[in-house]
N, C-alpha and C positions, 0 to 999 in steps of 0.2 A: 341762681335759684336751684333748691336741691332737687333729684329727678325725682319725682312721685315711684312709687314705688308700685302701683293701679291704678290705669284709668279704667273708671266703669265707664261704661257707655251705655246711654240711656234715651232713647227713641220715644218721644209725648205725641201723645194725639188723644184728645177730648180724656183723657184720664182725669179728670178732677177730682169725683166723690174718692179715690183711690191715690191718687197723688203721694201727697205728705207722708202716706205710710210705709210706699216704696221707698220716697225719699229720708225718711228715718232709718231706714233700713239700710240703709248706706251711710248716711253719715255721721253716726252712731255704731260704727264699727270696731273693733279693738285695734284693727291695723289702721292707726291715724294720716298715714303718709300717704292719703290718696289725689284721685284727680277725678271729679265728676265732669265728664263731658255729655253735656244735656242738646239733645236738637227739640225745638217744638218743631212738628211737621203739621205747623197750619190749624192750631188747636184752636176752636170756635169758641170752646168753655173759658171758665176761668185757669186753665191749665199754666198760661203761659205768666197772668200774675203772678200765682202762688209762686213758681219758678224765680221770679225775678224779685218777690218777699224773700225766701230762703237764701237766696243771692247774695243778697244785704247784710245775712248773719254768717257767713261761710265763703272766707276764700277760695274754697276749694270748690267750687263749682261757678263753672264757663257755661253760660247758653246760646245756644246757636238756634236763630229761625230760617224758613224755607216755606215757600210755599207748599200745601199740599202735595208729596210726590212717594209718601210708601216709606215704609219702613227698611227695605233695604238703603234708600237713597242717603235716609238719616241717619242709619247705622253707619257706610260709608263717609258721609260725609265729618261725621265725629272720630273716624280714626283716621281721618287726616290732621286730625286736631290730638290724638293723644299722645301723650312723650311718655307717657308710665312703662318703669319694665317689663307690667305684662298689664292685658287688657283682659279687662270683664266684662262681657252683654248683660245688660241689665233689664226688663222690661216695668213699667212704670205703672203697673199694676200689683202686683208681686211682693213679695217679701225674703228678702236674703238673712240667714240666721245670724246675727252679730258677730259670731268669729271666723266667719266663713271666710272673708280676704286672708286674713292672720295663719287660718291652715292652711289657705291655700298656696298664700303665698312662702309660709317656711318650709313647706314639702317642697316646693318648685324650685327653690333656691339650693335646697340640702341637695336635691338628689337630680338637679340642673335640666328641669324636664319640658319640653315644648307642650303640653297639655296635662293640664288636671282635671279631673272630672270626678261627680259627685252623684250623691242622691237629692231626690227631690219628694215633695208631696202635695198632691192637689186637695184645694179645698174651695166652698163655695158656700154663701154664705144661706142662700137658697137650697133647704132641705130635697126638695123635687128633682133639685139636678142630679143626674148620676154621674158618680164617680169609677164607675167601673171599668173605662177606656181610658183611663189618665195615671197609670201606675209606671212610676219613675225610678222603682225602689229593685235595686242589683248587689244587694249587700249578699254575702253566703253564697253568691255563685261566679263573682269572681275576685281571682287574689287580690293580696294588694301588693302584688311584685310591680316592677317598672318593665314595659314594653314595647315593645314598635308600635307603631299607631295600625301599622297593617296586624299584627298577632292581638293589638283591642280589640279592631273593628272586625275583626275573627270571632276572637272569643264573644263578645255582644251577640252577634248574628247566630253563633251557633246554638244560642238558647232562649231567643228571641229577645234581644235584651237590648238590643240597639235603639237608641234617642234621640235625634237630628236635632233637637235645642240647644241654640247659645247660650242659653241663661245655664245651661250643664256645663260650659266650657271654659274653665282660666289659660288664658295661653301666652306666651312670652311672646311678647311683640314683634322682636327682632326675627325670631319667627315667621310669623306673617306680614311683616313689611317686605323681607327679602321672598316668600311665596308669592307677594304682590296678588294675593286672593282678596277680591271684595264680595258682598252679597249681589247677587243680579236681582236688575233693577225692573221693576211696574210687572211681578208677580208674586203671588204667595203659592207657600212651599219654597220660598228661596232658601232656606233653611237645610232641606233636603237636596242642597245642590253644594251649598257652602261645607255645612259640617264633613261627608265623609272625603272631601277633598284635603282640606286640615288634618282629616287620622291618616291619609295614606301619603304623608307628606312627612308625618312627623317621626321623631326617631324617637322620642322617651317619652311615655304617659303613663300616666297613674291614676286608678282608680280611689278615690277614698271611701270608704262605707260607710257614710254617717249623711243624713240627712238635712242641706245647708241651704235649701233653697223650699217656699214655700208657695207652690204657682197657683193664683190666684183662678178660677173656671166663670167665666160669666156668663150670662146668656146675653144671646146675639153678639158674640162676639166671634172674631172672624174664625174661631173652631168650632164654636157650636152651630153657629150657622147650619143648614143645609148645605150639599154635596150644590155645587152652582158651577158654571162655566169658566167662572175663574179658576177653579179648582183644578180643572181640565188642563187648562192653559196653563198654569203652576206646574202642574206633575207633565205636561205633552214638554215645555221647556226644559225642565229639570233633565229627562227623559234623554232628551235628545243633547243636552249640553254635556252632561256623563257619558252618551257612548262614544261621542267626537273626542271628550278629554284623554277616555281610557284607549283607545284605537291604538296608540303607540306603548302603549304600556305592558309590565309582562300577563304572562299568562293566568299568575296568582293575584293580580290587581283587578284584573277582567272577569274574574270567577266571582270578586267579589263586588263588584259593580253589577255584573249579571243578577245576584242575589238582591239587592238590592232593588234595582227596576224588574223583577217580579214581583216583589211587594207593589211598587207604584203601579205595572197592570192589573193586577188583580185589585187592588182600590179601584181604580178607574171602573172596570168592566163590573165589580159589583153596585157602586154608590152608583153608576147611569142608569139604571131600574129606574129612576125618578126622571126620566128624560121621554121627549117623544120618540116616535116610532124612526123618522128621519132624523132624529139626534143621535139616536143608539145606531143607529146604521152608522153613519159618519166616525162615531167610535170603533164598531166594529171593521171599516175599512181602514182608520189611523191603523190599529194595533195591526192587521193583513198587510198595510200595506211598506209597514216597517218592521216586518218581520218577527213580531211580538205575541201573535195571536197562541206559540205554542207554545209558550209561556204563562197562558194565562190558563187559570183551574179549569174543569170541564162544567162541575158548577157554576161557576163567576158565568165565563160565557154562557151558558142556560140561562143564568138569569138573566145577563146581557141582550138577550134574542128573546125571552120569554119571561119579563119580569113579573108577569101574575103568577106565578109558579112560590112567588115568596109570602103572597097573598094568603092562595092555598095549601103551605107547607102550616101558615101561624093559624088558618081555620083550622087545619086537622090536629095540631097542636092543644087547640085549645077544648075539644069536642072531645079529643079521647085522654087526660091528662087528668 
């Protein structure tokens, strides 16, 4: 059999009303030579019929089930299943622009690059939602020359433009089978542990400036959610998995790991305003007592220590405005 030439990788959980249109979105693609590697993680809905109807019309798609265990475990577990030259994160909600594998996989191939990466757009079918935290779009501010994954995640960072999403990432397999990177398992934010280990890993990447991917925003879903204790736990592992990884590493790889877990205290120390009084303490001693507190804004911490300060920053906002 001939080698698929992409596996997507595609993680289900209770997606149903959104299903079919993810999965159009794939298998309706110009670059035909794929490999859908599907896990249900334990879908209640009808997620895992539709799956196993589209089954029925389309060779190219393998599913795998598992108990409920997180979307790192089933992302994991399906790239132990893919043979594709390079491998795509899919998320099952979403929508990927039909010639998105075709580009991305003829730039990859021409110019023999361990990542591709893209632009993206959110949308929401619910006019109330805001879209104003979800801008994925880096086109006009960076080339599209080929770089070390360390001079990308450079350039990202130095203009705020950096994205920890898989669904931004096409990567050659051989690649990350020999990094032998998987996503860490039973938190969110795994994302933000995964991806810039991949960019300071890799030797060729490319940005493309066109818009190939269309990320679906729902409510109550695990972004829009509230700022909650898992979040904590997410960004305190992440946190702490990155400085143990970078500790041996140079000095230009650590500057930008540092960069990085400033952004994750400074979320942590602002979004815990919604925590009690003994919860915010417990944050405030984590970041002391792991050496992080000077890192985080003089604001963040005020509001960390004095969260009605945001209270009355939005009354006097709105009294004198």
């Amino acid at each position: 059999m001939e080698i698929p030439k992409v596996s997507v990788i595609i993680p289900v959980f209770n997606t149903e009303p959104f299903l079919k249109t993810a999965m159009f979105s794939i298998l309706n693609q110009t670059l035909h030579e794929i490999e859908l590697i599907i896990v249900d993680d334990g879908s209640t809905d009808n997620s895992l019929t539709i799956l196993k109807d589209l089954a029925q019309t389309d060779a190219r798609i393998s599913i795998f089930s598992q108990p409920n265990s997180g979307q790192s475990i089933a992302r994991n577990t399906a790239l132990k299943h893919a043979t594709g030259e390079y491998v795509y994160f899919m998320d099952s909600d979403d929508i990927l622009d039909v010639k998105a594998l075709e580009i991305c996989y003829k730039e990859a191939k021409e110019k023999d690059l361990d990542i591709v990466t893209f632009d993206a757009v959110a949308f929401c079918e619910n006019p109330s939602v805001k879209l104003r935290g979800y801008n994925y779009s880096r086109s006009g501010k960076i080339d599209e020359g080929v770089h070390s994954g360390i001079e990308m995640l450079e350039l990202f960072l130095s203009d705020n433009l950096y994205k920890a999403a898989p669904w931004l990432l096409f990567v050659k397999r051989d690649f990350l089978v020999n990094l032998n990177l998987e996503f860490y398992p039973g938190i969110i934010h795994e994302d933000e542990l995964f991806t810039p280990i991949l960019y300071l890993n890799a030797n060729r990447v490319l940005f493309i400036p066109k818009i190939l991917f269309h990320r679906r925003v729902r409510e109550n879903s695990t972004m829009t959610k509230g700022f909650s204790h898992k979040n904590l736990k997410g960004y305190y592992t992440v946190i702490d998995e990155l400085q143990k990884w970078s500790s041996y590493k140079s000095k230009r790889i650590t500057e930008i790991i540092d960069q990085l877990i400033f952004g994750f205290v400074n979320a942590v120390a602002y979004q815990s305003e919604r925590f009690s009084f003994k919860e915010r303490y417990a944050v405030f001693y984590y970041l002391l007592r792991n050496s992080l507190l000077h890192q985080v804004k003089y604001k963040n911490i005020t509001i960390l220590i004095f969260p009605f300060t945001i209270t009355v920053k939005s009354f006097i906002r709105r009294v004198f405005s």
